[in-house]
mmCIF file as gemmi writes it, N, C-alpha and C atoms, coordinates in Angstrom:
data_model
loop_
_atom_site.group_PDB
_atom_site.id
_atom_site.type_symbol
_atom_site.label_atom_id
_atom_site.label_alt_id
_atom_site.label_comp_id
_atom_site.label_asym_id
_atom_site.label_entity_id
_atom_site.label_seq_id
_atom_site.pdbx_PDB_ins_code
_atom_site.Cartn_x
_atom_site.Cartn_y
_atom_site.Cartn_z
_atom_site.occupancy
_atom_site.B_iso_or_equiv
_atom_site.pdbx_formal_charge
_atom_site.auth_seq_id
_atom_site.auth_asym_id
_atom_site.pdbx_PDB_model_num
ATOM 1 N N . UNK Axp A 1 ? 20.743 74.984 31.85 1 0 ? 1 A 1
ATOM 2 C CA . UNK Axp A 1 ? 20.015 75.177 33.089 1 0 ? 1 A 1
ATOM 3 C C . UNK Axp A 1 ? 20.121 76.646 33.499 1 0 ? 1 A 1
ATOM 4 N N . UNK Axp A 2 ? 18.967 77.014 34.122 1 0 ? 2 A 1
ATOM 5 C CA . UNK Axp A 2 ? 19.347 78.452 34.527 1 0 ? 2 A 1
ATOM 6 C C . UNK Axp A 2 ? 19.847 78.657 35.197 1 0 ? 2 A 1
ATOM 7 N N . UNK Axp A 3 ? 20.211 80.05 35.476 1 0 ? 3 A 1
ATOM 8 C CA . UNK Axp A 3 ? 21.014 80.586 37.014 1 0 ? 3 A 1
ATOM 9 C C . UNK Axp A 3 ? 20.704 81.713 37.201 1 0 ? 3 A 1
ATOM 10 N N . UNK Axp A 4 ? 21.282 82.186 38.327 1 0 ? 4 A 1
ATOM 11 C CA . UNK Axp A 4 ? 20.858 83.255 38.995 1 0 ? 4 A 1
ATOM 12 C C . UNK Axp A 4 ? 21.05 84.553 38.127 1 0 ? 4 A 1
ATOM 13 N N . UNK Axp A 5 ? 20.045 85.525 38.494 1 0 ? 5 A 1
ATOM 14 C CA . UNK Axp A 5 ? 19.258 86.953 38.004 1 0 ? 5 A 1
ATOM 15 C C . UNK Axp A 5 ? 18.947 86.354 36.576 1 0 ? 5 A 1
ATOM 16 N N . UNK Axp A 6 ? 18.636 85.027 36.129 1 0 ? 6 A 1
ATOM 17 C CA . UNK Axp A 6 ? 17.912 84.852 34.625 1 0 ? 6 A 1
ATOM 18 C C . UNK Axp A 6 ? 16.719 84.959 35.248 1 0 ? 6 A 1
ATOM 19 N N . UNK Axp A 7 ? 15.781 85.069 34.169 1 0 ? 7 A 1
ATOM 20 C CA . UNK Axp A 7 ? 13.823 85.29 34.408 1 0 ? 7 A 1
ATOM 21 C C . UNK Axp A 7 ? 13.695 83.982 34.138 1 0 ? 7 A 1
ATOM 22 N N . UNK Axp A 8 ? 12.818 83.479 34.655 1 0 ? 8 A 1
ATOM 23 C CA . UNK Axp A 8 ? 12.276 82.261 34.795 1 0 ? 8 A 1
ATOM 24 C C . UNK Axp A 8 ? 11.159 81.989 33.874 1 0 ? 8 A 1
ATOM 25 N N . UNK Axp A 9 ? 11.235 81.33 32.896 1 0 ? 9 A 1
ATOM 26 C CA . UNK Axp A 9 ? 10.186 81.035 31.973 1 0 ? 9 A 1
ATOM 27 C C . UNK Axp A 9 ? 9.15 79.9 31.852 1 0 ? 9 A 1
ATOM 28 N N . UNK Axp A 10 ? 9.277 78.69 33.259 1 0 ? 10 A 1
ATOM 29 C CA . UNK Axp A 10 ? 7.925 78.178 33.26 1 0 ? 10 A 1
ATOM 30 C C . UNK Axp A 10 ? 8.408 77.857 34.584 1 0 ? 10 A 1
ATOM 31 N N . UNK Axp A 11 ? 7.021 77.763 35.267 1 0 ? 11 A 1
ATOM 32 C CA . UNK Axp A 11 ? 6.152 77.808 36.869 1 0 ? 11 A 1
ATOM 33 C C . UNK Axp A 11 ? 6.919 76.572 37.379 1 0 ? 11 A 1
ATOM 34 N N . UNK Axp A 12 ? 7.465 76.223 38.511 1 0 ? 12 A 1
ATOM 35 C CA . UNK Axp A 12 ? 7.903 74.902 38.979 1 0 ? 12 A 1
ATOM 36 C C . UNK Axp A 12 ? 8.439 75.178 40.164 1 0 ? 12 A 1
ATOM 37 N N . UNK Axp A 13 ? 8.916 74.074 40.64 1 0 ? 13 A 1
ATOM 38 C CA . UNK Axp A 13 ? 10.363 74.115 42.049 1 0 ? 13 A 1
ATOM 39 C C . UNK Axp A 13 ? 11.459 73.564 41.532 1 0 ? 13 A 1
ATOM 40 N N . UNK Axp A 14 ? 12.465 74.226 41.891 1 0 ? 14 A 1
ATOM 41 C CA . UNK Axp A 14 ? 13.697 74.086 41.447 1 0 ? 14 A 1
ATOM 42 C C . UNK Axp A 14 ? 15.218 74.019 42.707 1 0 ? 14 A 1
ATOM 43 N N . UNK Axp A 15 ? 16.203 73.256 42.212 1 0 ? 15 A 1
ATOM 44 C CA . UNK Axp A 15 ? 16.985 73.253 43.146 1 0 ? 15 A 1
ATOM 45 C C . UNK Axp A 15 ? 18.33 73.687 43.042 1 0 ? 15 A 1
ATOM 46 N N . UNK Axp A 16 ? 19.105 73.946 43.704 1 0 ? 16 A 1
ATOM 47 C CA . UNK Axp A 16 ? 20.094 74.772 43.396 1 0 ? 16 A 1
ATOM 48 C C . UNK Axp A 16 ? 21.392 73.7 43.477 1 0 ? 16 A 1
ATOM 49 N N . UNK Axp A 17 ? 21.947 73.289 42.305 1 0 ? 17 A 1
ATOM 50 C CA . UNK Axp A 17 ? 22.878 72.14 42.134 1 0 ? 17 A 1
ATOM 51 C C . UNK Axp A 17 ? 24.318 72.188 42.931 1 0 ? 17 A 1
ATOM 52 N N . UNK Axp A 18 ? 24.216 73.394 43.871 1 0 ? 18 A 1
ATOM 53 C CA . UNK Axp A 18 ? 25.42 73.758 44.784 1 0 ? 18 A 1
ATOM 54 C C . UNK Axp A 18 ? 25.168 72.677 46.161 1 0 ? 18 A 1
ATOM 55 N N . UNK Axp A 19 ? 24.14 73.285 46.662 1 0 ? 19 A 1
ATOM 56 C CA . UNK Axp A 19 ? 23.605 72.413 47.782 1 0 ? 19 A 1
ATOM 57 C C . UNK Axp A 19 ? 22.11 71.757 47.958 1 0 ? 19 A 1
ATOM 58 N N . UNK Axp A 20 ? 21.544 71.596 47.115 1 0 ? 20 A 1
ATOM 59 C CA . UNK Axp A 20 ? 19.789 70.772 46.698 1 0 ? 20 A 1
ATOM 60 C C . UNK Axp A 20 ? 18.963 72.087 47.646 1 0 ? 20 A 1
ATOM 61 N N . UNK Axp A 21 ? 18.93 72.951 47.598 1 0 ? 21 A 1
ATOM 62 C CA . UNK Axp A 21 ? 18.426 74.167 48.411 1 0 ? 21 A 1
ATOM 63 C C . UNK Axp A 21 ? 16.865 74.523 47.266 1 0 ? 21 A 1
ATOM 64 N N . UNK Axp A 22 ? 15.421 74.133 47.484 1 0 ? 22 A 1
ATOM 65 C CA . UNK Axp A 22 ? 14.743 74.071 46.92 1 0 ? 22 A 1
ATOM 66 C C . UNK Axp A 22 ? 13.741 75.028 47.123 1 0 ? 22 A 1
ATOM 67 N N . UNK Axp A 23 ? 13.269 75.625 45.777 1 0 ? 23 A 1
ATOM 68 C CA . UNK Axp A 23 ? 12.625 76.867 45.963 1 0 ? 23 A 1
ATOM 69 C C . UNK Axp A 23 ? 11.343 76.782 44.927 1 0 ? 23 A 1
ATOM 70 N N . UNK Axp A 24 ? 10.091 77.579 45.324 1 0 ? 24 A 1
ATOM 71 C CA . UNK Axp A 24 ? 9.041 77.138 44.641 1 0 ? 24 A 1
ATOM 72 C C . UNK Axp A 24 ? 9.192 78.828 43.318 1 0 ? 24 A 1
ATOM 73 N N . UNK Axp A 25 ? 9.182 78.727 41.978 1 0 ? 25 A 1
ATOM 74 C CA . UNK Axp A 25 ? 9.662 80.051 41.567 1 0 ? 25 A 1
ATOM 75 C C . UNK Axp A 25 ? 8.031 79.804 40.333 1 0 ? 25 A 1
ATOM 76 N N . UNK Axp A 26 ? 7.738 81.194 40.52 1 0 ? 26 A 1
ATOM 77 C CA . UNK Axp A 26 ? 6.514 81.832 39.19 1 0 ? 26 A 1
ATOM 78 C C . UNK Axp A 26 ? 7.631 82.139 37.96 1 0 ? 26 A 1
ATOM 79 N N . UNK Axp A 27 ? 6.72 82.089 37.109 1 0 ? 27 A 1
ATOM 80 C CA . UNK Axp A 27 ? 6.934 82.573 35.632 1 0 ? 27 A 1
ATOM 81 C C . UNK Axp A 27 ? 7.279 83.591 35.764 1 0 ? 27 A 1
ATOM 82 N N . UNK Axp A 28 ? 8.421 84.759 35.167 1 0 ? 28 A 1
ATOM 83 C CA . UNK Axp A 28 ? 8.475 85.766 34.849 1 0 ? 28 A 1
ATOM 84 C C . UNK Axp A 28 ? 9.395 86.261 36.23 1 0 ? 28 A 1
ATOM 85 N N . UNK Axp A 29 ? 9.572 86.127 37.276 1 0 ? 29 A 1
ATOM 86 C CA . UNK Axp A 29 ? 10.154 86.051 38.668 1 0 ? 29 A 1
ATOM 87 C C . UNK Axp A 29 ? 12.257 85.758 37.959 1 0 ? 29 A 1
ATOM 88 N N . UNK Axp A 30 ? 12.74 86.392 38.835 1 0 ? 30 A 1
ATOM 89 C CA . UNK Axp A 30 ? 14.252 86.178 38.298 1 0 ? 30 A 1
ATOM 90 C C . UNK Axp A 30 ? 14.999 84.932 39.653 1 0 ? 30 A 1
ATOM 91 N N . UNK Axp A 31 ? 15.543 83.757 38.784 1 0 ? 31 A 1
ATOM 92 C CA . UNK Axp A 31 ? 16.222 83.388 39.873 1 0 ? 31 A 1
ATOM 93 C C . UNK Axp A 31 ? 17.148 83.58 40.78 1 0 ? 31 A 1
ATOM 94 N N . UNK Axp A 32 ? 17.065 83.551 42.289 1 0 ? 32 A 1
ATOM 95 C CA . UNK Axp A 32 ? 17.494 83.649 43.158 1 0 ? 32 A 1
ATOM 96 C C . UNK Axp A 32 ? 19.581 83.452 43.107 1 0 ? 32 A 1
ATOM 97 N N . UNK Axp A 33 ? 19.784 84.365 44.445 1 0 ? 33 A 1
ATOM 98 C CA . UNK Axp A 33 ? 21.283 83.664 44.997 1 0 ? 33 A 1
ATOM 99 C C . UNK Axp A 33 ? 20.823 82.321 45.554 1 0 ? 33 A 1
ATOM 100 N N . UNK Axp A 34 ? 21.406 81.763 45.453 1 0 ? 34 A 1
ATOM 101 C CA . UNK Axp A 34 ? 21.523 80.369 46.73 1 0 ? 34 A 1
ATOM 102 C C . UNK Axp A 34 ? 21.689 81.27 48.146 1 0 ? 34 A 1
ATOM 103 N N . UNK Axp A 35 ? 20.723 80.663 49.165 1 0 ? 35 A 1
ATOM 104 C CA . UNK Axp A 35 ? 20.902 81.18 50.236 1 0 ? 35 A 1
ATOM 105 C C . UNK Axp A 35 ? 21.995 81.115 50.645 1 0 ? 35 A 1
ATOM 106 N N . UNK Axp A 36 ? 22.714 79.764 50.725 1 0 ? 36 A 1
ATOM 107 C CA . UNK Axp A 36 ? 24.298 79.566 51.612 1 0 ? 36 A 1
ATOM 108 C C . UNK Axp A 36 ? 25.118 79.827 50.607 1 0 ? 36 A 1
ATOM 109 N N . UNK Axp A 37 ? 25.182 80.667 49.749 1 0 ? 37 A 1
ATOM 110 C CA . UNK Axp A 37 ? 26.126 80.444 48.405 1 0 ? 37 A 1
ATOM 111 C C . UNK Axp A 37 ? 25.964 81.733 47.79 1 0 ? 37 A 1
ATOM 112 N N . UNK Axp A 38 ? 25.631 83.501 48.808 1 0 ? 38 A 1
ATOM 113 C CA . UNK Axp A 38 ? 25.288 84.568 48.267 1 0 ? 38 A 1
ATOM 114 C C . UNK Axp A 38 ? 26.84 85.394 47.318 1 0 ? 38 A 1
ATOM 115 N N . UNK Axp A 39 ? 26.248 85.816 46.273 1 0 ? 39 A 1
ATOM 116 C CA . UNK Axp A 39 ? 27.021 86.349 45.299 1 0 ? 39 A 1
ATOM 117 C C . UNK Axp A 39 ? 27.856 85.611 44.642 1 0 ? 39 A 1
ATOM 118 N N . UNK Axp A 40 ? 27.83 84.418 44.345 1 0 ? 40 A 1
ATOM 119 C CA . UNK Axp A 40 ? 28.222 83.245 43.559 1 0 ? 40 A 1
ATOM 120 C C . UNK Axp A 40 ? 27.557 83.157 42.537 1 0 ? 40 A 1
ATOM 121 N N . UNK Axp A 41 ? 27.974 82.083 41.411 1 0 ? 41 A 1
ATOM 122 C CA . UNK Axp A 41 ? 27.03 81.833 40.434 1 0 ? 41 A 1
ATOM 123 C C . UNK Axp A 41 ? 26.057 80.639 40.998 1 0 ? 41 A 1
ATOM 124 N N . UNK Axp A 42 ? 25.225 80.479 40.896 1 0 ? 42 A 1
ATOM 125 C CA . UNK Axp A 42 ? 23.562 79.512 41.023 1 0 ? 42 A 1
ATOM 126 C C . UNK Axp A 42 ? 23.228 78.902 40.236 1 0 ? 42 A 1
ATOM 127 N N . UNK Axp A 43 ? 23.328 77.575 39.726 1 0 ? 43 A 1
ATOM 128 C CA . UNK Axp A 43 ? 22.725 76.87 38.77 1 0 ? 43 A 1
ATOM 129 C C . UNK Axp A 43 ? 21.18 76.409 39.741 1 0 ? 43 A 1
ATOM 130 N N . UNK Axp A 44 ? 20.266 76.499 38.749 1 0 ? 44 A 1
ATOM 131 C CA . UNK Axp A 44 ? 18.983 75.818 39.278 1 0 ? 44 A 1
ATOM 132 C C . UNK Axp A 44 ? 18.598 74.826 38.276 1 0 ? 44 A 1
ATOM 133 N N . UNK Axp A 45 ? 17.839 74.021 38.862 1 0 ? 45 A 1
ATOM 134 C CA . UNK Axp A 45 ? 17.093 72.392 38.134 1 0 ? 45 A 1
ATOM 135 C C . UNK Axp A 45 ? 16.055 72.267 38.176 1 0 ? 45 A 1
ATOM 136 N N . UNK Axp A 46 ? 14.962 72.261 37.489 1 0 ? 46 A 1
ATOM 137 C CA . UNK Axp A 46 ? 13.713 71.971 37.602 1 0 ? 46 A 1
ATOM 138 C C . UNK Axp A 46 ? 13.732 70.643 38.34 1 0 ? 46 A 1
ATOM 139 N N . UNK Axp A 47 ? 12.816 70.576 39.649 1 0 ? 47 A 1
ATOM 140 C CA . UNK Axp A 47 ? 12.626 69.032 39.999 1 0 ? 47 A 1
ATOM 141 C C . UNK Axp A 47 ? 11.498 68.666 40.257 1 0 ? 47 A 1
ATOM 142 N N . UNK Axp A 48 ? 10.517 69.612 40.001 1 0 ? 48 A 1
ATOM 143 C CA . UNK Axp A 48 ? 8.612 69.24 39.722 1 0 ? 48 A 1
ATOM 144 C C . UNK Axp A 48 ? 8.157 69.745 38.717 1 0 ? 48 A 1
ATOM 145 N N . UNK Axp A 49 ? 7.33 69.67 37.555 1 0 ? 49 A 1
ATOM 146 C CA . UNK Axp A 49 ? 6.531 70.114 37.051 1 0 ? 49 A 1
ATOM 147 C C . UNK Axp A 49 ? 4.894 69.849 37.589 1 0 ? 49 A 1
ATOM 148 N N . UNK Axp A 50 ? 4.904 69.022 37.857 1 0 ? 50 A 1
ATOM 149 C CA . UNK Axp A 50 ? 3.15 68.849 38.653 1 0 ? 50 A 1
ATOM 150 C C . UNK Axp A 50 ? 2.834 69.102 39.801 1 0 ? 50 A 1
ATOM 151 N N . UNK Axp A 51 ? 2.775 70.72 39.582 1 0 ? 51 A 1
ATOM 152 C CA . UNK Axp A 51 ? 2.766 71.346 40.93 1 0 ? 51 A 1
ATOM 153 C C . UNK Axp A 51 ? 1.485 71.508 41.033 1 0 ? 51 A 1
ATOM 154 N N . UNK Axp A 52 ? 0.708 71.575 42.369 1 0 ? 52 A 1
ATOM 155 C CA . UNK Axp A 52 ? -0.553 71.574 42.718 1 0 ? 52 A 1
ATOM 156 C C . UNK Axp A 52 ? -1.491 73.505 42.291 1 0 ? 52 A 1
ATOM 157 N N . UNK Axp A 53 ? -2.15 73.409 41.599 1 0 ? 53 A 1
ATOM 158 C CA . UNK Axp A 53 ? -2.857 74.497 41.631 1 0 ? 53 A 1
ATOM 159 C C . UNK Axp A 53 ? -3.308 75.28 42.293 1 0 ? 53 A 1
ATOM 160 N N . UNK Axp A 54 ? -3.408 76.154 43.156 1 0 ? 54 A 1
ATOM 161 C CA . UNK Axp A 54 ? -3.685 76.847 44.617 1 0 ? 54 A 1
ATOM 162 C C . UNK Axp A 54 ? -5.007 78.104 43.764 1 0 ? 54 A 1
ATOM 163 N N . UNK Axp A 55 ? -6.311 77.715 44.159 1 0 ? 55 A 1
ATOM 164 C CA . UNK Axp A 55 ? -7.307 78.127 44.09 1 0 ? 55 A 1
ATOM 165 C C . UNK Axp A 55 ? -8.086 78.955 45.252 1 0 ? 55 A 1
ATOM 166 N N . UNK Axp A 56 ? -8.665 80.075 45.436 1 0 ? 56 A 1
ATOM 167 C CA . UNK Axp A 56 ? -9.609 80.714 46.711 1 0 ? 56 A 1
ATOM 168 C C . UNK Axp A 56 ? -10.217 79.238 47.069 1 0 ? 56 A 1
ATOM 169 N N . UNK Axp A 57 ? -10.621 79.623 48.578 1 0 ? 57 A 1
ATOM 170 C CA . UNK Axp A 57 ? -11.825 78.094 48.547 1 0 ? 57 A 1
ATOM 171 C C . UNK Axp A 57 ? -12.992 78.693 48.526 1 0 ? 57 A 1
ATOM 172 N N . UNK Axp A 58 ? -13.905 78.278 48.052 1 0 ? 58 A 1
ATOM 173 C CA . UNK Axp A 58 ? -15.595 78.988 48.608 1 0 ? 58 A 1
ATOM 174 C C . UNK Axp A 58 ? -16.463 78.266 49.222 1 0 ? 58 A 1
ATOM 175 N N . UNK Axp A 59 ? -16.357 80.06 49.971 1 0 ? 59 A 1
ATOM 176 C CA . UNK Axp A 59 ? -17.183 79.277 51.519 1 0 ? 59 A 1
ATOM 177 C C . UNK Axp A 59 ? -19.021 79.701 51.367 1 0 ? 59 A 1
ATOM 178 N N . UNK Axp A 60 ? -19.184 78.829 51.903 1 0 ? 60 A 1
ATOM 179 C CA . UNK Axp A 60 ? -20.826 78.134 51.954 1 0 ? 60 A 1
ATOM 180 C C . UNK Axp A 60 ? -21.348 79.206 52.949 1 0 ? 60 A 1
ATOM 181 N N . UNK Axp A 61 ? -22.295 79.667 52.568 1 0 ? 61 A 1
ATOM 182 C CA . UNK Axp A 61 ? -23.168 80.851 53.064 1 0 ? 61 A 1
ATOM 183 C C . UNK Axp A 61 ? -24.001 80.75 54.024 1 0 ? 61 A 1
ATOM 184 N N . UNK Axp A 62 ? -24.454 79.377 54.53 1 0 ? 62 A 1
ATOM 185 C CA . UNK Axp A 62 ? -25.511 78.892 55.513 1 0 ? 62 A 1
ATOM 186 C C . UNK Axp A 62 ? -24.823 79.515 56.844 1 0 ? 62 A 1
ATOM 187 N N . UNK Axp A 63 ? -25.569 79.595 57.509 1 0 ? 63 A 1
ATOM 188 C CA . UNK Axp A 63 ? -25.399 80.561 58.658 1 0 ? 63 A 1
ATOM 189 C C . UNK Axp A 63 ? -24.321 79.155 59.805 1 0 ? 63 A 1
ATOM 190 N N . UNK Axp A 64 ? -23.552 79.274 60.808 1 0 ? 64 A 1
ATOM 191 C CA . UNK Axp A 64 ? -23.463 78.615 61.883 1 0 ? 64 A 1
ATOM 192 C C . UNK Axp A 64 ? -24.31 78.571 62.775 1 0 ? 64 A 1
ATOM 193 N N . UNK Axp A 65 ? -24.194 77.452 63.269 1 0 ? 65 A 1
ATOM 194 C CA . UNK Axp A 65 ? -24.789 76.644 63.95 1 0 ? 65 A 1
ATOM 195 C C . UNK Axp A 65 ? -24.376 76.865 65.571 1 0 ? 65 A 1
């Protein structure tokens, strides 16, 4: 499992097995201290992979009303 200042190699939320302290982390991004647990070691856990896709929305051009 990873821990803290490793690079993160796939997209998810993860939790920190000290206190379930859950964080949403990108690819390539280094993992975190544990907030309540700074300058310690950090184990993290993947606990989603089916994270929702976050897309622009597009907006419709017709004038208001």
């Amino acid at each position: 499992m990873p821990q803290n200042g490793e690079v993160n190699d796939r997209f998810g939320v993860y939790k920190s097995l000290c206190c379930d302290r859950q964080i949403l982390l990108r690819e390539g991004m280094n993992f975190p201290d544990c907030p309540n647990h700074r300058k310690l070691t950090t184990v993290w856990k993947m606990v989603k992979t089916d994270v929702i896709e976050l897309r622009p929305v597009k907006r419709s051009k017709s004038k208001p009303a």
